[in-house]
PyMOL Python script that loads the backbone (N, CA, C, O; Angstrom):
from pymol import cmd

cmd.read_pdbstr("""\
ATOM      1  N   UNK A   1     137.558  33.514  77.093  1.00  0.00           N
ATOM      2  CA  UNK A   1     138.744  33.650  76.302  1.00  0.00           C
ATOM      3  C   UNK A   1     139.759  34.529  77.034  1.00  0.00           C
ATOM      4  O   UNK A   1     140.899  34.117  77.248  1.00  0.00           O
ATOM      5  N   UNK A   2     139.322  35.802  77.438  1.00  0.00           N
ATOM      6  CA  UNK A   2     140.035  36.597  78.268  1.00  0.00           C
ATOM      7  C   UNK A   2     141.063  36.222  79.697  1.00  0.00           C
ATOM      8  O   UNK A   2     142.152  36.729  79.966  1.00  0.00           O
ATOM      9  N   UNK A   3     140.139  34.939  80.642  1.00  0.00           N
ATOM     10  CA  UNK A   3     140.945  34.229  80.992  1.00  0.00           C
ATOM     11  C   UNK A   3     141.843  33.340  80.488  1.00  0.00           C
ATOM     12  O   UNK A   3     142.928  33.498  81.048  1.00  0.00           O
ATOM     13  N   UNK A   4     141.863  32.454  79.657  1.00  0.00           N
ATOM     14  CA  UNK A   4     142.884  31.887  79.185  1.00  0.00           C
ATOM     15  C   UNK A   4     144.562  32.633  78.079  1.00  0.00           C
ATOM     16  O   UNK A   4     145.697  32.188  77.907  1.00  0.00           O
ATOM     17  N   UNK A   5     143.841  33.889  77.597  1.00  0.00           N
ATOM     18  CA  UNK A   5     144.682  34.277  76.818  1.00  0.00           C
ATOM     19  C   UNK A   5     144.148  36.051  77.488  1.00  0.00           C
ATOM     20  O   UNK A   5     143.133  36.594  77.051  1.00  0.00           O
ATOM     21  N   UNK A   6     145.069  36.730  78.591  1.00  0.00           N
ATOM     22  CA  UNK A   6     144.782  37.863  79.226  1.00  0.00           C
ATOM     23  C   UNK A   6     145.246  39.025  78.410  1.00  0.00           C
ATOM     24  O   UNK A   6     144.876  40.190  78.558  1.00  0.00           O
ATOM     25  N   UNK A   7     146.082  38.581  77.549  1.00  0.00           N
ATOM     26  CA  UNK A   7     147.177  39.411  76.903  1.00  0.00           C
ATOM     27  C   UNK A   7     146.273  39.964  75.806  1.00  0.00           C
ATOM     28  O   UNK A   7     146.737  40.929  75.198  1.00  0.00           O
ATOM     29  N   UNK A   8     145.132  39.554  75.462  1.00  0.00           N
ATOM     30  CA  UNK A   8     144.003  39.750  73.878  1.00  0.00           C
ATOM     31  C   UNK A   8     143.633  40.961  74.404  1.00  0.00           C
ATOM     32  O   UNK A   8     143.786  41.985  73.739  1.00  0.00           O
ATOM     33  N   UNK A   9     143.104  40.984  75.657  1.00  0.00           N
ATOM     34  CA  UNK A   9     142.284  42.400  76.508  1.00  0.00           C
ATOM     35  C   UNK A   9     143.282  43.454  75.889  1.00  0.00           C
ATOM     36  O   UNK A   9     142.783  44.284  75.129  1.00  0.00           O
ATOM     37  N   UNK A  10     144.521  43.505  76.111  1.00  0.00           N
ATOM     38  CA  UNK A  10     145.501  45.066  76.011  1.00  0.00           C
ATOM     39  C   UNK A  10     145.132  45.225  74.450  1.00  0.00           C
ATOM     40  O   UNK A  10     144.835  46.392  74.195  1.00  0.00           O
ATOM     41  N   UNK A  11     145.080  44.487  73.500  1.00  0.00           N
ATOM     42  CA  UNK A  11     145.388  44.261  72.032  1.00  0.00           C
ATOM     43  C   UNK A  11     143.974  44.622  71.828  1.00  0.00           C
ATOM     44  O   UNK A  11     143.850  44.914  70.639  1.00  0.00           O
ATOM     45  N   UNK A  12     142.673  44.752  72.550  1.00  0.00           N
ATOM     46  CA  UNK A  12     141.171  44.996  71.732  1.00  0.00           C
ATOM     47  C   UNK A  12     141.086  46.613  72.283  1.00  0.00           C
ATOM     48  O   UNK A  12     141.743  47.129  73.187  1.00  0.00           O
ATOM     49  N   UNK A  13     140.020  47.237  71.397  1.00  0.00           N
ATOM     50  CA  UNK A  13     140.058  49.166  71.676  1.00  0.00           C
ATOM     51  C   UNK A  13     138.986  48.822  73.416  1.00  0.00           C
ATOM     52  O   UNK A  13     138.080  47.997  73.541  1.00  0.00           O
ATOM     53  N   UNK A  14     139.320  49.405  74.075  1.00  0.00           N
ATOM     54  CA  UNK A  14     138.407  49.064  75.378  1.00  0.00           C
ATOM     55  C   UNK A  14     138.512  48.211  75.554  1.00  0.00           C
ATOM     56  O   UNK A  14     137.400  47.789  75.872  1.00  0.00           O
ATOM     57  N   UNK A  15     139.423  47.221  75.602  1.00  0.00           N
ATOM     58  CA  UNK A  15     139.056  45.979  76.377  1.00  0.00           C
ATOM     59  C   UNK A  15     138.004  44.967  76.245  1.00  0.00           C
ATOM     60  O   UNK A  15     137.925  44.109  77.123  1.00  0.00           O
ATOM     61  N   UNK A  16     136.868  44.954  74.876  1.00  0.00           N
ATOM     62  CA  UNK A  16     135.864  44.478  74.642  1.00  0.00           C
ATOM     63  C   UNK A  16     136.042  43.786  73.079  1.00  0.00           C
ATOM     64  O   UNK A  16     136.645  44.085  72.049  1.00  0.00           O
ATOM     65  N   UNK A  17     135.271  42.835  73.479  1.00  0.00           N
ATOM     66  CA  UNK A  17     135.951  41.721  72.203  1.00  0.00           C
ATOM     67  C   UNK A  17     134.312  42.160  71.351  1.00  0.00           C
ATOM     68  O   UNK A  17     134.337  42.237  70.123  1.00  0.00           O
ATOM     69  N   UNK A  18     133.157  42.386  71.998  1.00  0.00           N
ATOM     70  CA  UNK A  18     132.164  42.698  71.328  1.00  0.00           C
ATOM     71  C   UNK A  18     131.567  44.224  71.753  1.00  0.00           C
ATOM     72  O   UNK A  18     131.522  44.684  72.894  1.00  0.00           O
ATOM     73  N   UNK A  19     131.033  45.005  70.252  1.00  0.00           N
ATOM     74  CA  UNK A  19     130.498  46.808  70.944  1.00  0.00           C
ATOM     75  C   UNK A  19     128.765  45.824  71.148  1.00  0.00           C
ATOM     76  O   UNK A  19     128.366  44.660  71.101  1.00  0.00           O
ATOM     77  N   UNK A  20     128.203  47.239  71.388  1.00  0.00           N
ATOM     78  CA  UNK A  20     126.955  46.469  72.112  1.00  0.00           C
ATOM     79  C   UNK A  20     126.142  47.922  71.383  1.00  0.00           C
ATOM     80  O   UNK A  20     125.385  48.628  72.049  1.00  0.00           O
ATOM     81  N   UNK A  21     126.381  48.120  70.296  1.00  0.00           N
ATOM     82  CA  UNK A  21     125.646  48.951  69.177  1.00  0.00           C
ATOM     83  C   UNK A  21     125.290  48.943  68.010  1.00  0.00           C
ATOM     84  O   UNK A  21     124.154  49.294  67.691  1.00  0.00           O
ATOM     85  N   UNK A  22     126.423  48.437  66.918  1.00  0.00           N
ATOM     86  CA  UNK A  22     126.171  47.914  65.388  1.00  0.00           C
ATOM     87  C   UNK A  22     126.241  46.721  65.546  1.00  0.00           C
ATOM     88  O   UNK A  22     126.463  46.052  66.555  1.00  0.00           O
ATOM     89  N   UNK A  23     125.974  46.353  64.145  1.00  0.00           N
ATOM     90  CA  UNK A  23     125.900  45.291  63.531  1.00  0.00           C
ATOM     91  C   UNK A  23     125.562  45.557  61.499  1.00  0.00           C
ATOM     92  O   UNK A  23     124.788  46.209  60.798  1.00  0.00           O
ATOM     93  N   UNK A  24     126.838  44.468  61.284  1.00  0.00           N
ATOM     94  CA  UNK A  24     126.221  44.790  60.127  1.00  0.00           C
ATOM     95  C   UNK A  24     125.767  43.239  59.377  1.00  0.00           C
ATOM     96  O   UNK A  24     125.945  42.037  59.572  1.00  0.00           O
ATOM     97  N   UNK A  25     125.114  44.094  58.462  1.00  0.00           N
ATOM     98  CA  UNK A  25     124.490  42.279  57.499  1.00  0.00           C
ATOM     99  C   UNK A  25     124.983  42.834  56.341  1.00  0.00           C
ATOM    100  O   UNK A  25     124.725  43.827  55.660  1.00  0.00           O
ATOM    101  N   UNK A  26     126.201  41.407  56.288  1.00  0.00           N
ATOM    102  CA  UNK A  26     126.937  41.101  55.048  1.00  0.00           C
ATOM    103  C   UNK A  26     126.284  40.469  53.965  1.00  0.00           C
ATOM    104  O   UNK A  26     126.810  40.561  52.856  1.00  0.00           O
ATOM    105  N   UNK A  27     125.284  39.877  54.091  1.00  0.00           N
ATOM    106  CA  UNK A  27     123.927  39.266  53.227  1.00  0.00           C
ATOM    107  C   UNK A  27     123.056  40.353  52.133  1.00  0.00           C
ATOM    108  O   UNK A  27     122.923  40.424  50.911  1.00  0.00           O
ATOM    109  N   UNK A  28     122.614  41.050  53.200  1.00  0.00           N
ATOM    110  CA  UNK A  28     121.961  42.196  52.816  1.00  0.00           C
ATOM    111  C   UNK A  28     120.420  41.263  52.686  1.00  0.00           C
ATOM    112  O   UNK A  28     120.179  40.120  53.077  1.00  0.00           O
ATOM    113  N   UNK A  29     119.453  42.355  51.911  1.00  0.00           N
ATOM    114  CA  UNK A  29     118.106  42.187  52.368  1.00  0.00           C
ATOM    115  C   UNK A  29     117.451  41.081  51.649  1.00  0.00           C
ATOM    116  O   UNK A  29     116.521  40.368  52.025  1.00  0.00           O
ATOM    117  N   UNK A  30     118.280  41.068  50.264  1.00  0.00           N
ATOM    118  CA  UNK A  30     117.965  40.086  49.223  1.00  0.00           C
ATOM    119  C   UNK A  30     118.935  38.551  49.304  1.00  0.00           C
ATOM    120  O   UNK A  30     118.790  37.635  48.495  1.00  0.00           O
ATOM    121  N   UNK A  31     119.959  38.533  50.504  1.00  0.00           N
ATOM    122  CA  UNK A  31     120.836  36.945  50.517  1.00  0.00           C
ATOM    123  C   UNK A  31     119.959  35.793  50.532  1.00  0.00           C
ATOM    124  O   UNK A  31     118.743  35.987  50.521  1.00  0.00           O
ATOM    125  N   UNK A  32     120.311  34.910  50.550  1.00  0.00           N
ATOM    126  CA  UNK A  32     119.986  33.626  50.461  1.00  0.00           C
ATOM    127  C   UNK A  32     121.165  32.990  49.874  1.00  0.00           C
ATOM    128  O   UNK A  32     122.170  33.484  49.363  1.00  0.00           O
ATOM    129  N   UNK A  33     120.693  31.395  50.127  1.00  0.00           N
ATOM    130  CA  UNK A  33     121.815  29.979  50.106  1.00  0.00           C
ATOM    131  C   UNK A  33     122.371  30.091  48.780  1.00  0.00           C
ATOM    132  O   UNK A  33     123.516  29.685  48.580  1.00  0.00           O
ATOM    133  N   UNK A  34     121.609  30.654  47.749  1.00  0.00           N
ATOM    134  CA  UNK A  34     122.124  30.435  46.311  1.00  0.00           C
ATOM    135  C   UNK A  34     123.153  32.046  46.094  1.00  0.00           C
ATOM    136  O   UNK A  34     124.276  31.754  45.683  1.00  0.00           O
ATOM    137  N   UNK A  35     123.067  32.729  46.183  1.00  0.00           N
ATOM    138  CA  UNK A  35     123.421  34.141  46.259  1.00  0.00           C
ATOM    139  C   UNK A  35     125.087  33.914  47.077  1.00  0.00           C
ATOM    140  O   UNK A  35     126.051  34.212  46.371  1.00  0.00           O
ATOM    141  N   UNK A  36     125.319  33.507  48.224  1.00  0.00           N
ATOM    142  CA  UNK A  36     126.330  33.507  48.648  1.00  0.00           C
ATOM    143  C   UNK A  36     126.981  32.078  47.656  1.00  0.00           C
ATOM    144  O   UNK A  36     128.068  31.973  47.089  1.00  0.00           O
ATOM    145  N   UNK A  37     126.067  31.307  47.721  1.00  0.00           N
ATOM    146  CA  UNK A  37     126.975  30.014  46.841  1.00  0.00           C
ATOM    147  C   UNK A  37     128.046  30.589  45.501  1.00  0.00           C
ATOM    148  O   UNK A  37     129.215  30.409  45.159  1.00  0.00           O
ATOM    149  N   UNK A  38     126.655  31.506  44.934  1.00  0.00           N
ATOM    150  CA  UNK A  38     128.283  31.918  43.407  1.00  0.00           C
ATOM    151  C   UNK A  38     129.080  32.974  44.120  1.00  0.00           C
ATOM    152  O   UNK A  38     130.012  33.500  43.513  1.00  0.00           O
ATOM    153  N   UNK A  39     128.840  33.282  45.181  1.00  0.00           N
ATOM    154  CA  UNK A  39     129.697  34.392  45.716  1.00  0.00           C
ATOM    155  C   UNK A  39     131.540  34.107  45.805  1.00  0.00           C
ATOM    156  O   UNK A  39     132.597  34.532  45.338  1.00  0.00           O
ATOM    157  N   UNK A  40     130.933  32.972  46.860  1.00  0.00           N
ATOM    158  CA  UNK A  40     132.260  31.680  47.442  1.00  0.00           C
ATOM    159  C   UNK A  40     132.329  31.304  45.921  1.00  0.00           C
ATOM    160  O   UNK A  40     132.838  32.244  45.311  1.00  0.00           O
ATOM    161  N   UNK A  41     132.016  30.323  45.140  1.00  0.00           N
ATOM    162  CA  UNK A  41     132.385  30.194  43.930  1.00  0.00           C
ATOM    163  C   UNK A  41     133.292  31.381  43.027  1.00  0.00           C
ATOM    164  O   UNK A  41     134.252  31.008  42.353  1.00  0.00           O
ATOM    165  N   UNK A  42     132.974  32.533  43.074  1.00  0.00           N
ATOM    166  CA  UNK A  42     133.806  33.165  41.969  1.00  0.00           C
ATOM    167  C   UNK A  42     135.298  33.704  43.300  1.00  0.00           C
ATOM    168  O   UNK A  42     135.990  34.718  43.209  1.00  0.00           O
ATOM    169  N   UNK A  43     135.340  33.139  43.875  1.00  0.00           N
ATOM    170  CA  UNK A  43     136.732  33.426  44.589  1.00  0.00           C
ATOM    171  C   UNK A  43     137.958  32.710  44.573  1.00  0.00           C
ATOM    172  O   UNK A  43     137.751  31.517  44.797  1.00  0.00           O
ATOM    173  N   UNK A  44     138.722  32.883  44.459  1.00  0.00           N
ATOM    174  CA  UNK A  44     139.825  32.309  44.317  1.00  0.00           C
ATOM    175  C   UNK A  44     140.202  32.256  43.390  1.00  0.00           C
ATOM    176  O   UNK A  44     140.944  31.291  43.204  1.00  0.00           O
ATOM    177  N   UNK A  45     139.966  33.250  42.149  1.00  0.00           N
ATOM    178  CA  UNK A  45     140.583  33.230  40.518  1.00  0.00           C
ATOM    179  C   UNK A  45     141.710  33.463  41.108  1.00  0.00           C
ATOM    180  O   UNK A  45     141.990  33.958  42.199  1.00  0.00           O
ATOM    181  N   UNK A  46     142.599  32.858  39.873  1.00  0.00           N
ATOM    182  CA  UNK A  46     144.259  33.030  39.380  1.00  0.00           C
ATOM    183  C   UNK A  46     144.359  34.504  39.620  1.00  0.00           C
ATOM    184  O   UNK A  46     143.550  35.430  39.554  1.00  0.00           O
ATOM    185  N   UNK A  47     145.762  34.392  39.953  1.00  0.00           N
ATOM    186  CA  UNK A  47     146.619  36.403  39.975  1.00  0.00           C
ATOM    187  C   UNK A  47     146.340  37.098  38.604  1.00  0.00           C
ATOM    188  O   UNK A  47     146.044  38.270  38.373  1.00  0.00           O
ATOM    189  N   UNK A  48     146.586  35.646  37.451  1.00  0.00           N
ATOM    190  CA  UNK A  48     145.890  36.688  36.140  1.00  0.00           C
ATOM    191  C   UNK A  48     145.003  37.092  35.720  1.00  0.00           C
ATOM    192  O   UNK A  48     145.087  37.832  34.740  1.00  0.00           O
ATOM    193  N   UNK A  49     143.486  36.699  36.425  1.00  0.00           N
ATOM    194  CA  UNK A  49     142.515  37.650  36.461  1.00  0.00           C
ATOM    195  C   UNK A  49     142.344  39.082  36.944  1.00  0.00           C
ATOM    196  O   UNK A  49     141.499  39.938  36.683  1.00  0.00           O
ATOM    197  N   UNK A  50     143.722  39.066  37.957  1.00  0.00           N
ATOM    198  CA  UNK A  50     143.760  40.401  38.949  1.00  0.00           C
ATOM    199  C   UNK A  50     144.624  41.355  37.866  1.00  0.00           C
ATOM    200  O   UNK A  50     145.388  40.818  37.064  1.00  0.00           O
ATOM    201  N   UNK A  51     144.460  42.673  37.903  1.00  0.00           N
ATOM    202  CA  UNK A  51     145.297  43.903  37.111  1.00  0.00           C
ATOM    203  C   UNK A  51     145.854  44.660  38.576  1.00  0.00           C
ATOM    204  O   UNK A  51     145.234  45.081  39.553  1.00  0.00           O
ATOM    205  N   UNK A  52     147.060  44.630  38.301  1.00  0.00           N
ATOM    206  CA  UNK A  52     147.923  45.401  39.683  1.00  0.00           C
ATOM    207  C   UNK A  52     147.313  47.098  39.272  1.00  0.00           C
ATOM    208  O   UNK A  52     147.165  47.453  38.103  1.00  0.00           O
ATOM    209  N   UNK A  53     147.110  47.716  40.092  1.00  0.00           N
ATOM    210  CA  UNK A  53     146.502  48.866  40.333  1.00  0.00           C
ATOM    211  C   UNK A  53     147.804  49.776  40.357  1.00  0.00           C
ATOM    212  O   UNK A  53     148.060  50.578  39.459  1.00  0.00           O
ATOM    213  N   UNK A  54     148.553  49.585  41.409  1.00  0.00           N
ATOM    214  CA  UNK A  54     149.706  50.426  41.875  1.00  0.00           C
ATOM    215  C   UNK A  54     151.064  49.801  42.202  1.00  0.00           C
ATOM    216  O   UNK A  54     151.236  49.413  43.358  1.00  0.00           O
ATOM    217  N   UNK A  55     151.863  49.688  41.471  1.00  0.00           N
ATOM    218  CA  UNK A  55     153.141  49.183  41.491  1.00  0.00           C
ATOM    219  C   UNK A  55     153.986  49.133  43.163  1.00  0.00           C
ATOM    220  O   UNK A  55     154.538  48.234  43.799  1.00  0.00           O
ATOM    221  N   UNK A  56     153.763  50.392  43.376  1.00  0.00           N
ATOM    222  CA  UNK A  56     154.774  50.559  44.582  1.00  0.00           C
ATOM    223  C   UNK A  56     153.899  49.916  45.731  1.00  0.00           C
ATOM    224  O   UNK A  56     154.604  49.915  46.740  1.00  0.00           O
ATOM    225  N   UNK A  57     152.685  49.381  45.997  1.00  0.00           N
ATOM    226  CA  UNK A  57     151.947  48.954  47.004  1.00  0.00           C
ATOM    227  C   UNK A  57     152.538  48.524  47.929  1.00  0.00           C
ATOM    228  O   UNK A  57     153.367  47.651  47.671  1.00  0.00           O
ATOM    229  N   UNK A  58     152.384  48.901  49.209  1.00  0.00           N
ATOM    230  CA  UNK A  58     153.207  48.415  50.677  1.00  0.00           C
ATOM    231  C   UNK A  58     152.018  47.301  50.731  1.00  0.00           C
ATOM    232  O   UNK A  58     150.853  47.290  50.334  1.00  0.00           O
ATOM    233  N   UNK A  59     153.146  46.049  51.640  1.00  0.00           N
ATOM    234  CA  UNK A  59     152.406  44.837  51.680  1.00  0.00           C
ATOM    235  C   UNK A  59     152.529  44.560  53.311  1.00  0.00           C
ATOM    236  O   UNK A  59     153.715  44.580  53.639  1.00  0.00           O
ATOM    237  N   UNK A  60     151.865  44.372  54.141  1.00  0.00           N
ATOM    238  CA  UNK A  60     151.506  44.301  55.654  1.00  0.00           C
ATOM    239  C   UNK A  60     152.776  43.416  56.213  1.00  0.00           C
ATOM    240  O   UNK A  60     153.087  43.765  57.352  1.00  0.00           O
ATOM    241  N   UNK A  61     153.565  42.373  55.689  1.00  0.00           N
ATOM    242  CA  UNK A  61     154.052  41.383  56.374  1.00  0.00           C
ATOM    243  C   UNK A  61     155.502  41.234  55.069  1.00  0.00           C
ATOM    244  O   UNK A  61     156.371  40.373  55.207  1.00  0.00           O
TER     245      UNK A  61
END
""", "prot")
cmd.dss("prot")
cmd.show_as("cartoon", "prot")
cmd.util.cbc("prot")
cmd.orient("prot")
């Protein structure tokens, strides 16, 4: 990747697209196929399920 797109290297911390120490498991000890299934399922509710927290919230873009 680094050859085709050189410019990613300046943009990663060290120059390394992977550390070579953690890792984490987003699963956890108890995941399985059914567990992530209602996971992905309960995503994508409507804005009116959401309660705005903080009015003034800065938005990235």
């Amino acid at each position: 990747m680094f050859c085709i797109h050189p410019e990613i290297k300046q943009l990663l911390w060290r120059g390394n697209l992977w550390t070579s120490g953690f890792y984490a498991n987003t699963v956890g000890l108890y995941g399985n196929k059914e567990v992530i299934r209602k996971y992905v399922e309960s995503q994508g509710k409507s804005d009116k399920d959401y309660q705005k927290v903080y009015s003034g919230q800065l938005t990235l873009f």
